[in-house]
C-alpha positions as CSV (number, residue, x, y, z in Angstrom):
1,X,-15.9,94.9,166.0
2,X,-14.7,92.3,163.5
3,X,-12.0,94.6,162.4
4,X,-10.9,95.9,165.4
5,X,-10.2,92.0,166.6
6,X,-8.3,91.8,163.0
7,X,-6.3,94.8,163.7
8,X,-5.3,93.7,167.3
9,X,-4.3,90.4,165.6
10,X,-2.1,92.1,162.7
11,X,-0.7,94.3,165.8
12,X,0.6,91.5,168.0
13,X,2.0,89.5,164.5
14,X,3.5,92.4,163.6
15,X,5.1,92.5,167.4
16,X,5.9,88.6,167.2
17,X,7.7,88.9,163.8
18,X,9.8,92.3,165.0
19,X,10.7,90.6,168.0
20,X,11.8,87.2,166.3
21,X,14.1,89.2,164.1
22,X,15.6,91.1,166.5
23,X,16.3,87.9,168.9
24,X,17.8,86.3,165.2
25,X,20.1,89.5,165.1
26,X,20.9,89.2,168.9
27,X,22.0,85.6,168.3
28,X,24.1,86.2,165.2
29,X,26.0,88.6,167.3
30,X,26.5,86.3,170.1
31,X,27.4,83.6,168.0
32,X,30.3,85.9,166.5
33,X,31.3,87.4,169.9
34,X,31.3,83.2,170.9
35,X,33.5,82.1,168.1
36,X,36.0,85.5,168.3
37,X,36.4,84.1,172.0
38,X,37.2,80.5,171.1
39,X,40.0,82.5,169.2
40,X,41.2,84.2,171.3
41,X,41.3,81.3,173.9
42,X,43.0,79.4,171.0
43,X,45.6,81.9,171.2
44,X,46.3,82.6,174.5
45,X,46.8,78.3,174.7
46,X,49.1,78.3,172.2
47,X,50.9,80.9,173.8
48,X,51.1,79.2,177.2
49,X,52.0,76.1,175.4
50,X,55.1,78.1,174.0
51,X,55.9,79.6,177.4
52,X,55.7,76.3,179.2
53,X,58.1,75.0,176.7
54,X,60.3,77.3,176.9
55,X,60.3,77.4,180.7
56,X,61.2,73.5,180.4
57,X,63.8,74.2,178.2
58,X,65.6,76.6,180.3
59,X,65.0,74.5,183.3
60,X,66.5,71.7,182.0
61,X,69.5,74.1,181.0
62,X,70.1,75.1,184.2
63,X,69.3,71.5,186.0
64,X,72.3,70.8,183.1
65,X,74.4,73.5,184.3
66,X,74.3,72.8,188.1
67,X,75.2,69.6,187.4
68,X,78.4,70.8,186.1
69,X,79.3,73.0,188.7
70,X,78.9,69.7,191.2
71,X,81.3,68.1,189.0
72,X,83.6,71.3,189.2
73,X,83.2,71.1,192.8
74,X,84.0,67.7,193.5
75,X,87.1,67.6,192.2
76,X,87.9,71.0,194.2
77,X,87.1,69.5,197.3
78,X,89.2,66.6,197.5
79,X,91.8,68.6,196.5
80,X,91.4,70.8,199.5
81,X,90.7,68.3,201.7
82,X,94.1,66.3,200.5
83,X,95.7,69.6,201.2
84,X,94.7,69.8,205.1
């Protein structure tokens, strides 16, 4: 009887410490899935970050360029309207 209780205790151990591994392999994993995420997320900011900038840029380039087809136009219309 005494040995039996022994070997039921050595079986559930045995289940405790198999378990407890495979839970530390399952978090390893998980912590390098996490951390290949936070790169990716890294990356995919920086990104945005460039496209916003350069969607600034070419907004302020065309803002710029309106601009001078107001001042092209101005002119242009007094003319025309001196002309009527």
């Amino acid at each position: 009887m005494e040995l039996e209780r022994f070997a039921e205790l050595e079986r559930r151990i045995r289940g405790i410490v198999e378990a407890c591994s495979a839970l530390k392999n399952r978090n390893q994993e998980l912590e390098r899935r996490v951390e290949e995420k936070c790169l990716q997320l890294e990356e995919a900011q920086n990104k945005v970050r460039i496209l916003t900038d350069q969607t600034d840029a070419v907004r302020t380039k065309v803002d710029m360029l309106l601009d001078m087809l107001r001042d092209i136009e101005s002119p242009q219309q007094e003319t025309q309207g001196n002309l009527v």
